[in-house]
Each structure stands twice: as structure tokens, then as C-alpha cells.
mmCIF file of the C-alpha atoms, coordinates in Angstrom:
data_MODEL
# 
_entry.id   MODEL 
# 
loop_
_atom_site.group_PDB 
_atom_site.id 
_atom_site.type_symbol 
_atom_site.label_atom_id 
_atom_site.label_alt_id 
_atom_site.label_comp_id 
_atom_site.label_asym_id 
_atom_site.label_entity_id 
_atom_site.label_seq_id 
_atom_site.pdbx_PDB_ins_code 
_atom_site.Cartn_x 
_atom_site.Cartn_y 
_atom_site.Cartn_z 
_atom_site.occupancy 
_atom_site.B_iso_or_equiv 
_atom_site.pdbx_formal_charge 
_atom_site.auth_seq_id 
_atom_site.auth_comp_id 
_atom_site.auth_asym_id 
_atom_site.auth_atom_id 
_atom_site.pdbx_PDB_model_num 
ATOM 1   C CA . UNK A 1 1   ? 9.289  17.623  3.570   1.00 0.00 ? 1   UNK A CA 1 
ATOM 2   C CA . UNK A 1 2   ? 5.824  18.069  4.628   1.00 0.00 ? 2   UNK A CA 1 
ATOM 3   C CA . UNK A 1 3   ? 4.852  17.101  7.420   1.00 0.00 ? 3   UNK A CA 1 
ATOM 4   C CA . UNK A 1 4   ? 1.526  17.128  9.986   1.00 0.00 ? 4   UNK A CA 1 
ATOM 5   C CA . UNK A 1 5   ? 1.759  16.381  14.594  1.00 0.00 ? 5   UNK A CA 1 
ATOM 6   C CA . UNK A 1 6   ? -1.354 14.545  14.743  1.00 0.00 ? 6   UNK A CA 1 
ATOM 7   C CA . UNK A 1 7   ? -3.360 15.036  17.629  1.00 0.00 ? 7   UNK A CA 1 
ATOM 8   C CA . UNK A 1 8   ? -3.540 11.364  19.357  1.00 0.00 ? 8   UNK A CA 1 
ATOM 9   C CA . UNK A 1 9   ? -6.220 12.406  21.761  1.00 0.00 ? 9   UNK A CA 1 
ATOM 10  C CA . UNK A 1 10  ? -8.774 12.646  19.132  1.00 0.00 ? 10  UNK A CA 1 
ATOM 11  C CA . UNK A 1 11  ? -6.828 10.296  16.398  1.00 0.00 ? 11  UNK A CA 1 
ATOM 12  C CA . UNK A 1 12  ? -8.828 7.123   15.568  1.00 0.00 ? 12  UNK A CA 1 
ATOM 13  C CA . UNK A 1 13  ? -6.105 4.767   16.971  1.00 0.00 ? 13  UNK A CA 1 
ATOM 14  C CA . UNK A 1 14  ? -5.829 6.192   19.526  1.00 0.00 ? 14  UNK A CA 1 
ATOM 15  C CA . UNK A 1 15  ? -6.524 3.107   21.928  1.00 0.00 ? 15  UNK A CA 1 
ATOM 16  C CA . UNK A 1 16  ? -4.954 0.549   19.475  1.00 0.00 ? 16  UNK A CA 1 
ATOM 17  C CA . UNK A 1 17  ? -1.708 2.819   19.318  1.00 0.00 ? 17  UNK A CA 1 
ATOM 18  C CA . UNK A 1 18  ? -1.490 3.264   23.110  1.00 0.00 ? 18  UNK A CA 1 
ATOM 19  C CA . UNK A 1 19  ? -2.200 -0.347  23.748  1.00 0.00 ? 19  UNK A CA 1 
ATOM 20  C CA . UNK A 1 20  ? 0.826  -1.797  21.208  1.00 0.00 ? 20  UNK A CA 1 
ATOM 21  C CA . UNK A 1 21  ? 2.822  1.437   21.819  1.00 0.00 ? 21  UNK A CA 1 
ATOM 22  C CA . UNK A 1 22  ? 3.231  -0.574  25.947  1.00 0.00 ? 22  UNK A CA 1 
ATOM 23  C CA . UNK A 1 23  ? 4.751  -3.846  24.094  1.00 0.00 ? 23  UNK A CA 1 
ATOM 24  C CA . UNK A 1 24  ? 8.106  -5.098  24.545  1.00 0.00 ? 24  UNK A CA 1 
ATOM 25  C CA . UNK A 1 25  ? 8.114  -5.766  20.657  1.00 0.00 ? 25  UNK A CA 1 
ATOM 26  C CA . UNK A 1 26  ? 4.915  -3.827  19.230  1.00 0.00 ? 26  UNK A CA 1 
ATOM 27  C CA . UNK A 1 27  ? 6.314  -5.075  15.873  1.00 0.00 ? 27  UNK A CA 1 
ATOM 28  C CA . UNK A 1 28  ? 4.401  -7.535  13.404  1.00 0.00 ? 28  UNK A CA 1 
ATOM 29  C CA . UNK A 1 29  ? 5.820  -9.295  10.331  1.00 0.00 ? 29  UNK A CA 1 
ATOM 30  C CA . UNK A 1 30  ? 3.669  -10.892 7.198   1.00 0.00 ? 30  UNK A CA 1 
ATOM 31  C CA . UNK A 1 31  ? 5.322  -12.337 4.914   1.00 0.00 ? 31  UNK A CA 1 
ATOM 32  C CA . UNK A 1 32  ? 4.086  -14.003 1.273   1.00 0.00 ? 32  UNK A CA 1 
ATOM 33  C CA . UNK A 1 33  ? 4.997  -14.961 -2.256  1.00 0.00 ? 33  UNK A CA 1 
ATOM 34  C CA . UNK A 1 34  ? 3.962  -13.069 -5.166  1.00 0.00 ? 34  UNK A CA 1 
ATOM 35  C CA . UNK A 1 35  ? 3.630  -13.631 -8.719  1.00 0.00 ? 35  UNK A CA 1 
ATOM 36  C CA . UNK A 1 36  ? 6.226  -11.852 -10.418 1.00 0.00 ? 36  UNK A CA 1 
ATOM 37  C CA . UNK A 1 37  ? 6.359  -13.312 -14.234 1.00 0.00 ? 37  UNK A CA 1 
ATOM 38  C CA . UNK A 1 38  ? 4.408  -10.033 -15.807 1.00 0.00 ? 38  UNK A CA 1 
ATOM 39  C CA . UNK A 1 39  ? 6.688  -7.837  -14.173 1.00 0.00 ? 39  UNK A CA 1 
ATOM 40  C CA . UNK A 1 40  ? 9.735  -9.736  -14.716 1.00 0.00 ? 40  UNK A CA 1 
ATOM 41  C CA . UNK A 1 41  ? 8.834  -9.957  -18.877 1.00 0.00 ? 41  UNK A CA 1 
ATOM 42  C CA . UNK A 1 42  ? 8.354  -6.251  -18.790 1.00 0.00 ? 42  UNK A CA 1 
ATOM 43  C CA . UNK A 1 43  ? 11.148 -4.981  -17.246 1.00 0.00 ? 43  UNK A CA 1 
ATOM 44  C CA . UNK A 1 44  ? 13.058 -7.658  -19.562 1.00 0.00 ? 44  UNK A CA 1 
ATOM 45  C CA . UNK A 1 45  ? 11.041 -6.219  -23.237 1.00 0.00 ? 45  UNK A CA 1 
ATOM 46  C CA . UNK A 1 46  ? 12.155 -3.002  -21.682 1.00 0.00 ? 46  UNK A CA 1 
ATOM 47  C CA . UNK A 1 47  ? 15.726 -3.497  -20.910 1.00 0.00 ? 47  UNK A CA 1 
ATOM 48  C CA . UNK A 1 48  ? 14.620 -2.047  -17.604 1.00 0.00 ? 48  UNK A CA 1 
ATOM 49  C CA . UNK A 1 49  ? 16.253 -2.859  -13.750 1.00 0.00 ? 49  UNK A CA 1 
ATOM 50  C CA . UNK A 1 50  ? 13.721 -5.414  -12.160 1.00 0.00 ? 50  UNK A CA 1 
ATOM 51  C CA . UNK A 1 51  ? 14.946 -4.107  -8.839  1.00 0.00 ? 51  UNK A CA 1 
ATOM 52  C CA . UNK A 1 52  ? 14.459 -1.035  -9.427  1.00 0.00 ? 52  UNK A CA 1 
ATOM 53  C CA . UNK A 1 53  ? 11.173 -1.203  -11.262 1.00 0.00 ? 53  UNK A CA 1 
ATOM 54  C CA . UNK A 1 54  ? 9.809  -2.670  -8.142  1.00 0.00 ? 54  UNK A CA 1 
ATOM 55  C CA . UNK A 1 55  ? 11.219 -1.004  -5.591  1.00 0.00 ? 55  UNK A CA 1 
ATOM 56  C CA . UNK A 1 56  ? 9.037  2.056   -7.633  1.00 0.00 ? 56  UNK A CA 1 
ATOM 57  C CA . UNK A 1 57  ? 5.691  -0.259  -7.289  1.00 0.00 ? 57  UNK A CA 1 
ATOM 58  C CA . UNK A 1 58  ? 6.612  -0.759  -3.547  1.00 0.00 ? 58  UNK A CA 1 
ATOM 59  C CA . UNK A 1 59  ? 7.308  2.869   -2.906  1.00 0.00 ? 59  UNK A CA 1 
ATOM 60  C CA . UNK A 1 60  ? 4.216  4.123   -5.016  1.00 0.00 ? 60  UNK A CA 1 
ATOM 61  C CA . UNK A 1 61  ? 1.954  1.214   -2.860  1.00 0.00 ? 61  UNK A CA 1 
ATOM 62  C CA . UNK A 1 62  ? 3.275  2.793   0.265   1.00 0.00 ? 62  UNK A CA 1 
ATOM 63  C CA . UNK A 1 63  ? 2.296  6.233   -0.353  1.00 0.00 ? 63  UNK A CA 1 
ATOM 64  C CA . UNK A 1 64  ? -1.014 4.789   -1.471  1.00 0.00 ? 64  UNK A CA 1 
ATOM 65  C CA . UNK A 1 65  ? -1.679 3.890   1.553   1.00 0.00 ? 65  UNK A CA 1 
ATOM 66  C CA . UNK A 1 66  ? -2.496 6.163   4.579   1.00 0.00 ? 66  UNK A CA 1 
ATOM 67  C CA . UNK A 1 67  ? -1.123 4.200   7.023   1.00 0.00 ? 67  UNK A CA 1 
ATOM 68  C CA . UNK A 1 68  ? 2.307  4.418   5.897   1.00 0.00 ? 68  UNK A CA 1 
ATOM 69  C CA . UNK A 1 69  ? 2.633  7.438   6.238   1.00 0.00 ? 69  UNK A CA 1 
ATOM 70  C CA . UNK A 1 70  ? 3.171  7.550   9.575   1.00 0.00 ? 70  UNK A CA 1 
ATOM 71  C CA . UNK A 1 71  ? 6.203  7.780   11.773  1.00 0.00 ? 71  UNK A CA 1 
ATOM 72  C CA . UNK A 1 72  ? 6.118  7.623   15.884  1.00 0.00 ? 72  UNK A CA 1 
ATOM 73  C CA . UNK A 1 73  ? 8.633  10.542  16.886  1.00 0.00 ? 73  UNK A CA 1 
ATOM 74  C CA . UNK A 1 74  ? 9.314  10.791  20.264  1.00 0.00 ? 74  UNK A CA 1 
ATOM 75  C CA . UNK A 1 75  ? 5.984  11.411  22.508  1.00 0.00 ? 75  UNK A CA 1 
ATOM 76  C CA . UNK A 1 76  ? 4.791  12.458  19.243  1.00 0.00 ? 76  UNK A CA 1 
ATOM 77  C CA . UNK A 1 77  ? 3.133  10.505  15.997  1.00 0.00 ? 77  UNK A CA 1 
ATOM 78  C CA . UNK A 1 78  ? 4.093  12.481  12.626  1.00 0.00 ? 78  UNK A CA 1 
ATOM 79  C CA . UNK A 1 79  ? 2.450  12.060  9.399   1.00 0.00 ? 79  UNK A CA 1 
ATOM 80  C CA . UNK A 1 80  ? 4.606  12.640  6.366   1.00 0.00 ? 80  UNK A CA 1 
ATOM 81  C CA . UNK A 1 81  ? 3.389  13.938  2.750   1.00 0.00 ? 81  UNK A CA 1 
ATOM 82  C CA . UNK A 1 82  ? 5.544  11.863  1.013   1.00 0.00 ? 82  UNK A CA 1 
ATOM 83  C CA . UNK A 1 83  ? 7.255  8.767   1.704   1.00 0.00 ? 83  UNK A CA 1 
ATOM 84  C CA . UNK A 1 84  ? 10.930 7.316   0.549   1.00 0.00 ? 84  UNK A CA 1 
ATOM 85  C CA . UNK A 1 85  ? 12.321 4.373   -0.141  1.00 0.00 ? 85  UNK A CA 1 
ATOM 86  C CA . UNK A 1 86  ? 15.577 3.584   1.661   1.00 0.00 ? 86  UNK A CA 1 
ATOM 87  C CA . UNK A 1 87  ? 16.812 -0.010  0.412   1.00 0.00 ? 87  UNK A CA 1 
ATOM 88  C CA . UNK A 1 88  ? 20.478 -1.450  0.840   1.00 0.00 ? 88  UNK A CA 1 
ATOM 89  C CA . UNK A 1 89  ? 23.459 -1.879  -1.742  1.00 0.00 ? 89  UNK A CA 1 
ATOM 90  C CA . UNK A 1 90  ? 25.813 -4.320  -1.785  1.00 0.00 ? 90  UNK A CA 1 
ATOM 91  C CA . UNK A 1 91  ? 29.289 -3.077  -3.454  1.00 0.00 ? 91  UNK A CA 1 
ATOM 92  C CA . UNK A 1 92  ? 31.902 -5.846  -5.223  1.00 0.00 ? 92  UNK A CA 1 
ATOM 93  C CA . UNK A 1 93  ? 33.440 -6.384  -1.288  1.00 0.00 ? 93  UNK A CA 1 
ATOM 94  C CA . UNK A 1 94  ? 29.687 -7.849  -0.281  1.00 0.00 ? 94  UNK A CA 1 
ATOM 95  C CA . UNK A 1 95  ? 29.719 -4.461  2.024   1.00 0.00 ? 95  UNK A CA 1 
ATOM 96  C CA . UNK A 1 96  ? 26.269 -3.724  3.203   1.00 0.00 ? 96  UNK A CA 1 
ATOM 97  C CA . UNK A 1 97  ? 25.402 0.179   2.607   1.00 0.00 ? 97  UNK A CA 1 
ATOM 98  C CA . UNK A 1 98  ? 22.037 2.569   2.230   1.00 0.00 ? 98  UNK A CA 1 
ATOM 99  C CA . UNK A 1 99  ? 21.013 4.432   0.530   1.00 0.00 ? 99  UNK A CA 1 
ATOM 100 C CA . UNK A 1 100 ? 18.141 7.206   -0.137  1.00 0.00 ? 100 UNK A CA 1 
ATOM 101 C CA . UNK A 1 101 ? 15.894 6.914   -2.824  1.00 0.00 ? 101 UNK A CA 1 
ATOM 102 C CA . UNK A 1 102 ? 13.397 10.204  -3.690  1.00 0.00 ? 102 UNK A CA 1 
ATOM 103 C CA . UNK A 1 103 ? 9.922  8.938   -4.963  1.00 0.00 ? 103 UNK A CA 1 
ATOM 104 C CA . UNK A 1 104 ? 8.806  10.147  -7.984  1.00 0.00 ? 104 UNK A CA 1 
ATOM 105 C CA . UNK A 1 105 ? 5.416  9.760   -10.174 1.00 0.00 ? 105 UNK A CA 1 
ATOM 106 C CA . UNK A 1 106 ? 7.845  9.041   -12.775 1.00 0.00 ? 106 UNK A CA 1 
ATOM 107 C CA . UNK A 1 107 ? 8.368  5.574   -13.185 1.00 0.00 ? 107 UNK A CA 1 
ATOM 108 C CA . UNK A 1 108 ? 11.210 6.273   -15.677 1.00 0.00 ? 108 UNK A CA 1 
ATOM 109 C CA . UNK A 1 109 ? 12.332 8.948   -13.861 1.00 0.00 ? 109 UNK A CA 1 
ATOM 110 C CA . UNK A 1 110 ? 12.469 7.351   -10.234 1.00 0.00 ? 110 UNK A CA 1 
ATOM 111 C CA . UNK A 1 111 ? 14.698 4.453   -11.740 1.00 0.00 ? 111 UNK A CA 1 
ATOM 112 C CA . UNK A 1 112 ? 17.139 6.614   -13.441 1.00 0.00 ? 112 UNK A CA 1 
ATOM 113 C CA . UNK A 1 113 ? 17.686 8.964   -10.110 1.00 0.00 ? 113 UNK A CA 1 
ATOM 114 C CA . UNK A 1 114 ? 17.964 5.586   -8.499  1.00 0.00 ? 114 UNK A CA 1 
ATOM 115 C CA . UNK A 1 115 ? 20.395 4.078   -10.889 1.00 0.00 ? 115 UNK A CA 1 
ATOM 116 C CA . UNK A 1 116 ? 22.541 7.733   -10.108 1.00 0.00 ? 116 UNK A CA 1 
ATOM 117 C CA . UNK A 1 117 ? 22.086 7.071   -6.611  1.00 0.00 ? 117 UNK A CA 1 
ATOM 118 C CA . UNK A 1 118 ? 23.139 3.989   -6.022  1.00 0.00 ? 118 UNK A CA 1 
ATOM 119 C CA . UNK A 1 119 ? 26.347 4.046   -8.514  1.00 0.00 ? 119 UNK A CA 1 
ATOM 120 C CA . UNK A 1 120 ? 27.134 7.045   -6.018  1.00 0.00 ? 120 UNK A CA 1 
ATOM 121 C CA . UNK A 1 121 ? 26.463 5.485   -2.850  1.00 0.00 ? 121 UNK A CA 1 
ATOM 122 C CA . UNK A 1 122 ? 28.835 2.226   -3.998  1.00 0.00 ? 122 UNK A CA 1 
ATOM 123 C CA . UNK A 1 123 ? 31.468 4.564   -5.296  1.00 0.00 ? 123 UNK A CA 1 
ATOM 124 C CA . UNK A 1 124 ? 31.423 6.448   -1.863  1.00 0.00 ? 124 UNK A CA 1 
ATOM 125 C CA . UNK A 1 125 ? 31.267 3.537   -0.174  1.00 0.00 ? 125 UNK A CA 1 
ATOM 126 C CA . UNK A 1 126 ? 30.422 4.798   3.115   1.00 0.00 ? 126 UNK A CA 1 
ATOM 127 C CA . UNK A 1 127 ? 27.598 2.958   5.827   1.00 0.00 ? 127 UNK A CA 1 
ATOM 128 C CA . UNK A 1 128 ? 25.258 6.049   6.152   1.00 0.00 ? 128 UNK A CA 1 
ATOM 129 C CA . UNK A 1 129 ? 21.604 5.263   7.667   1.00 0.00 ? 129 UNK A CA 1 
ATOM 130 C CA . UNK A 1 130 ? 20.781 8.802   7.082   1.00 0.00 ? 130 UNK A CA 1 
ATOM 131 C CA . UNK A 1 131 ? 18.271 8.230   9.796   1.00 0.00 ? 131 UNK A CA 1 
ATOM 132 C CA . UNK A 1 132 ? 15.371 9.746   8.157   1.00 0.00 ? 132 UNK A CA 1 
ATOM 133 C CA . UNK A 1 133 ? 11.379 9.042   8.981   1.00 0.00 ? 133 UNK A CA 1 
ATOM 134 C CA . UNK A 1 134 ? 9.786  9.808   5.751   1.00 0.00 ? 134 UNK A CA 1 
ATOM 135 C CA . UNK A 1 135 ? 11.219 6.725   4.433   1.00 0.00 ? 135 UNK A CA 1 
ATOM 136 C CA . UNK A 1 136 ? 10.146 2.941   3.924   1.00 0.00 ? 136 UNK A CA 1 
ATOM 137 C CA . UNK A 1 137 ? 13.304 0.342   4.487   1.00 0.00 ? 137 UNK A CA 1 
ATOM 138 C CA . UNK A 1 138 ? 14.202 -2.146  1.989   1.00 0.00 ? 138 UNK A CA 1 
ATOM 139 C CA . UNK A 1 139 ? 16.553 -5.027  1.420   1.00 0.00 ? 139 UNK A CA 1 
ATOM 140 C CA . UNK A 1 140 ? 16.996 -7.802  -1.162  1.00 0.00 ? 140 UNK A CA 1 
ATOM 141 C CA . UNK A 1 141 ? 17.767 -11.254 -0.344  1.00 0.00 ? 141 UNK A CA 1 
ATOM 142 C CA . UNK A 1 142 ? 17.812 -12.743 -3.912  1.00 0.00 ? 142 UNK A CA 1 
ATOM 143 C CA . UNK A 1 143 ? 19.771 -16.271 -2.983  1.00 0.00 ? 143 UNK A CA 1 
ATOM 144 C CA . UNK A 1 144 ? 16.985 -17.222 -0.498  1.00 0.00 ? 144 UNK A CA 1 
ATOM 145 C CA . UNK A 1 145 ? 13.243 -17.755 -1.022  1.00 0.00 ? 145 UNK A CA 1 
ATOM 146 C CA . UNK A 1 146 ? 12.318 -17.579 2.487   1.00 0.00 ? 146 UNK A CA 1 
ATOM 147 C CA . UNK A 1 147 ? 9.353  -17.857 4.124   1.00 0.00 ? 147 UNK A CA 1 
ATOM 148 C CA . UNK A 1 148 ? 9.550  -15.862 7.179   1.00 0.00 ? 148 UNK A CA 1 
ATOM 149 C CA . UNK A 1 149 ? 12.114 -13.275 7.922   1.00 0.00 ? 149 UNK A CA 1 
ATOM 150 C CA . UNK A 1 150 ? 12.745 -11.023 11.160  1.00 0.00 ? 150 UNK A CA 1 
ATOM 151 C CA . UNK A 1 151 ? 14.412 -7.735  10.737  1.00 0.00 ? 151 UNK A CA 1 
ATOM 152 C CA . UNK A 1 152 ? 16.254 -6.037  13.469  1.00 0.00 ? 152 UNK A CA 1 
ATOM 153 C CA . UNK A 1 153 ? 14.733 -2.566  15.067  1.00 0.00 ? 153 UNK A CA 1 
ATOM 154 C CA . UNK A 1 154 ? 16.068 0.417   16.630  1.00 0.00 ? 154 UNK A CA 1 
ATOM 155 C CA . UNK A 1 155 ? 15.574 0.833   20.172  1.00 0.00 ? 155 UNK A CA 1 
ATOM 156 C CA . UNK A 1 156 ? 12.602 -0.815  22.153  1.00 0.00 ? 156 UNK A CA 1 
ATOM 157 C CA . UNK A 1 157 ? 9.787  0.414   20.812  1.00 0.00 ? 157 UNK A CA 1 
ATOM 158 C CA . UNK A 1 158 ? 10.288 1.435   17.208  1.00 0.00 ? 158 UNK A CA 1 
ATOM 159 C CA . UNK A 1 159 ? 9.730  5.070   15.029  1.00 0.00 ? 159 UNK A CA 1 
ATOM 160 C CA . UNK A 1 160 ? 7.286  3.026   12.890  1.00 0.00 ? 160 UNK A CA 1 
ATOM 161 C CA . UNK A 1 161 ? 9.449  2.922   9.487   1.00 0.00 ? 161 UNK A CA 1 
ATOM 162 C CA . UNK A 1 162 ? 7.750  -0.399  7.456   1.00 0.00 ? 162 UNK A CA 1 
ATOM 163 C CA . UNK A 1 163 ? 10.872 -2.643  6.265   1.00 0.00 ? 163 UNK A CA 1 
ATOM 164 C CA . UNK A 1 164 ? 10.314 -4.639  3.658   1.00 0.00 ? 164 UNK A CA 1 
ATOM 165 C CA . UNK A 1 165 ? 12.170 -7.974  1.954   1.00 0.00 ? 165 UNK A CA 1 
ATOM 166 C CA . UNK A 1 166 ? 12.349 -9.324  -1.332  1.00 0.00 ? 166 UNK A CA 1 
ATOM 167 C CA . UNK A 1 167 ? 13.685 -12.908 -1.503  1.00 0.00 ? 167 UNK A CA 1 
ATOM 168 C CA . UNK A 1 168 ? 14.733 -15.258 -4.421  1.00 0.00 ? 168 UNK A CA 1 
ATOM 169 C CA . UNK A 1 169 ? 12.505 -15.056 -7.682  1.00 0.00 ? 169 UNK A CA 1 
ATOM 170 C CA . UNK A 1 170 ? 11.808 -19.173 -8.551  1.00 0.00 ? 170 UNK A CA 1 
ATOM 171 C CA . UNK A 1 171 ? 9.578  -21.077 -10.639 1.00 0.00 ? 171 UNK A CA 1 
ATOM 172 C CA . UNK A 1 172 ? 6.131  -23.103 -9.330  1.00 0.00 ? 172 UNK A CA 1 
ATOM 173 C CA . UNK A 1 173 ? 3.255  -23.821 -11.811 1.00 0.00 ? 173 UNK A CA 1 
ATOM 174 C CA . UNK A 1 174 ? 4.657  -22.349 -14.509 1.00 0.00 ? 174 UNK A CA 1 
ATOM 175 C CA . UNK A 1 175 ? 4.758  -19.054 -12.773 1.00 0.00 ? 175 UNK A CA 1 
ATOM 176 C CA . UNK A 1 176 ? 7.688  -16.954 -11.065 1.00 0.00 ? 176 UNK A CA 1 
ATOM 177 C CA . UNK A 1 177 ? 6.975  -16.096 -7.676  1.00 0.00 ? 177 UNK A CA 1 
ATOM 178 C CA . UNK A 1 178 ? 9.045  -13.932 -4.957  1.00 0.00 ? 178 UNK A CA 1 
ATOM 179 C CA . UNK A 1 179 ? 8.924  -14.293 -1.542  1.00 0.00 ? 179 UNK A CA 1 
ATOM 180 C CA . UNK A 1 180 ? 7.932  -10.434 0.060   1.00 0.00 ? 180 UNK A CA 1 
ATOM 181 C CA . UNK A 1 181 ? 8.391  -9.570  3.456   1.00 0.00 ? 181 UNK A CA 1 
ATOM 182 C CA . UNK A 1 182 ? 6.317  -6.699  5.328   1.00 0.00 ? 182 UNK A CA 1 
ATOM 183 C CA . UNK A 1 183 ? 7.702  -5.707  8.661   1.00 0.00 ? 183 UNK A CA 1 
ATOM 184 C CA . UNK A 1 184 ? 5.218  -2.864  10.592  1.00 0.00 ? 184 UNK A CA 1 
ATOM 185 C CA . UNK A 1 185 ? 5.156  -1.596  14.091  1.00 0.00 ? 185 UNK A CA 1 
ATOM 186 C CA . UNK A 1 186 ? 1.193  -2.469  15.182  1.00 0.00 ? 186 UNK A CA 1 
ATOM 187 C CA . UNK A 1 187 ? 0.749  1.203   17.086  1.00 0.00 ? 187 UNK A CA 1 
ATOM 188 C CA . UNK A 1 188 ? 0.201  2.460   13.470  1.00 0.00 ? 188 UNK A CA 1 
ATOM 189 C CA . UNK A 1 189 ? -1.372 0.252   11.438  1.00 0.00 ? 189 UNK A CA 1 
ATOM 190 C CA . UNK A 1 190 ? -2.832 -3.150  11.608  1.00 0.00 ? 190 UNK A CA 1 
ATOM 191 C CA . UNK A 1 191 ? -3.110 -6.467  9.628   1.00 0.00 ? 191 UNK A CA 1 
ATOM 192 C CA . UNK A 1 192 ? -6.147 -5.066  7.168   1.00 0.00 ? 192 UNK A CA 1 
ATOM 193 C CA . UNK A 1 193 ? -3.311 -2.433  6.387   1.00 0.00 ? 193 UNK A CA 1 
ATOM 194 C CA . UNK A 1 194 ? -0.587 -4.940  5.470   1.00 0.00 ? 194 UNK A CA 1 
ATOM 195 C CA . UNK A 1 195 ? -3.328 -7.298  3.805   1.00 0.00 ? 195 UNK A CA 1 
ATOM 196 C CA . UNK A 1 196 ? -3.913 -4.043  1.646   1.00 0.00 ? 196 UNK A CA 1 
ATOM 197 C CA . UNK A 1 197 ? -0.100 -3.439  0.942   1.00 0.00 ? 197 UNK A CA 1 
ATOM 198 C CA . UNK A 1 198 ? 0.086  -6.665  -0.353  1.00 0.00 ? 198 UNK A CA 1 
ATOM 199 C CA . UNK A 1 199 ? -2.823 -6.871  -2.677  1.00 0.00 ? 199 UNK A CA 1 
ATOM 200 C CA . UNK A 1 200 ? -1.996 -3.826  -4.194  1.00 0.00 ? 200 UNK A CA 1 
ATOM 201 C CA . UNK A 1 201 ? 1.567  -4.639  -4.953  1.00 0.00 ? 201 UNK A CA 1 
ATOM 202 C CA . UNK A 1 202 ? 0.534  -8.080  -5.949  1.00 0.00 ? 202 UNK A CA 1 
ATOM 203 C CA . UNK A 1 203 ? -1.865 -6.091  -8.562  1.00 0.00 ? 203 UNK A CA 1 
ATOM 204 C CA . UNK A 1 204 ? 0.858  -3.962  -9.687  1.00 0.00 ? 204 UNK A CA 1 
ATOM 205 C CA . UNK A 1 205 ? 3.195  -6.891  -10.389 1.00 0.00 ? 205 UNK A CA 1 
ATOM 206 C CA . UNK A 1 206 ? 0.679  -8.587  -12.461 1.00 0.00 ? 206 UNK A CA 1 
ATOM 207 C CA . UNK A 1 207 ? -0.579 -5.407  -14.538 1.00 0.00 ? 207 UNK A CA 1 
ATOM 208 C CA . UNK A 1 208 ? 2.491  -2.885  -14.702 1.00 0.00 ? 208 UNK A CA 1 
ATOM 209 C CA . UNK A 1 209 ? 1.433  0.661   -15.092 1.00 0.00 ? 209 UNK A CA 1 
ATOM 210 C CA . UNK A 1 210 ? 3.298  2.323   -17.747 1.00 0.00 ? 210 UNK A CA 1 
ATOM 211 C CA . UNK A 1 211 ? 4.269  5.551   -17.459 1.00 0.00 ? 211 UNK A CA 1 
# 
């Protein structure tokens, strides 16, 4: 994997990263609904995994993005070429496990390596975190359409990794929405970022690119 030490004495959040780096939780959570219904009738005319189809968007939105690709490493703040998606399983015993998904251009291609993935992860059935950086976390919650949602994080400060939350697809309006939660540590990006994140995804949900 690819990767680049930035230099935080000349980086351009530099102050910003400093100043939430010093807090006791330097995390921030947004959380919103988003129309789903396009999606959802494409991945259904397709015969295609809604989860995985948008776990793809979310994974392709985060390597949009600059800001996600970076990862707080020690003293040191890493940028990564390419980023991951890391969500959780749930095998037939409701045991919680991870897994690693590879990103690919591919939409096709990305949810058939994840489909192989994930049947091997449940057959192994063994918690592994992996504990990799060039990742994004991810978790269903499909029986609850929250509103807010607060994630637990490793050690005091954080390495940065975004962990996002999809909740329970329901009907308002005439429309499906789900409930998406964005958890990111505020040394590395800020609120503009996660506004971003969110319109993009939303945009992708609504028009599905077809590849």
C-alpha cells in the first residue's frame, strides 16, 4: 500500500490538528437520513446485494475525498493511496466479526470479492480486527433507524479511521430513507469534510453509476 509521512510543520492543518489532537475525545459524529429508493430499485432490477452495492458507493466517496485519506500514526500523520472498507458480519450465532474489504473501480467486481470475503470470514468464524489504517470502518444496524449513534474508539486519542453506520431502511413521503452515521476524529478533517461525504453519497444513492 502506498503510502506518504506528511510533513505537519508545513501541512495546512496544522493548527486545527494540534489543537483537537490535545482533546480528551477529538472525535465528532454527524449523523442523517438519506434517500435510498433509487438505489434500493436498482440493486433489486439487478438481483444485486444492497449492502454491498453501498458499502462500494461509501468506499468509492471516501477515496473521493482527500481528507479520508488520512490516518494519525503515532507522532506521525500518514496519508494512504487507497482506502478500504472494513465493515462487520454477523454469522447464524449473531457473532460479531470483520472483515477486510479491497476497493475496487469495479463496481461488479468489488461486490463479488466482497461476497467471497465475507462467506470466508463467517465460515472461519474468527474475531480478527486486522488492525489496519488504510481502511474506513463500517457496521449495519438494519432493525434500528436511529438518529444519533456513538461508536467506541481505540485508545484516547484515536488513529483517525472514519466509522460509519447504516441504520434501518423505512418509508416517509413515499420515499425510503436510511439513517447514515459518520464518525471522524476532528485533527483531520472538519465538518465541511463530512458535509461533503454526505452529499456525495446522498448523490450516488439517488443516481447509481453503472459500471
Amino acid at each position: 500500500m502506498q503510502t506518504t509521512k506528511i510533513n505537519i510543520d508545513t501541512w495546512e492543518r496544522k493548527d486545527a490538528y494540534y489543537h483537537y489532537l490535545g482533546f480528551e475525545n477529538p472525535n465528532f459524529n454527524l449523523t442523517a437520513p438519506l434517500e435510498i429508493g433509487p438505489l434500493y430499485n436498482y440493486c433489486k432490477k439487478g438481483n444485486q446485494s444492497l449492502y454491498f452495492t453501498y458499502l462500494y458507493l461509501t468506499t468509492r466517496v471516501a477515496n473521493e475525498i482527500e481528507e479520508f485519506h488520512y490516518r494519525i500514526n503515532g507522532k506521525d500523520v500518514i496519508r494512504f493511496e487507497r482506502i478500504d472498507c472494513a465493515p462487520t458480519l454477523l454469522n447464524k450465532k449473531k457473532k460479531l466479526l470483520f472483515s477486510h474489504l479491497d476497493f475496487m473501480d469495479s463496481e461488479a467486481s468489488f461486490i463479488k470479492n466482497s461476497e467471497d470475503i465475507s462467506q470466508q470470514v463467517l465460515q472461519n468464524g474468527i474475531l480478527d480486527p486486522g488492525n489496519k489504517l488504510h481502511v474506513i470502518y463500517a457496521t449495519a444496524i438494519p432493525w434500528v433507524a436511529f438518529t444519533s449513534l456513538r461508536h467506541p474508539v481505540q485508545q484516547k486519542r484515536g488513529n483517525g479511521i472514519p466509522i460509519l453506520a447504516f441504520g434501518k431502511i423505512y418509508n416517509q413521503n413515499g420515499k425510503k430513507w436510511m439513517p447514515v452515521s459518520l464518525d471522524a476524529h476532528h485533527a483531520l478533517m472538519d465538518g465541511y469534510h463530512a458535509g461533503l461525504f454526505f452529499e456525495k453519497l446522498q448523490s450516488y444513492f439517488l443516481n447509481p453509476p453503472i459500471k
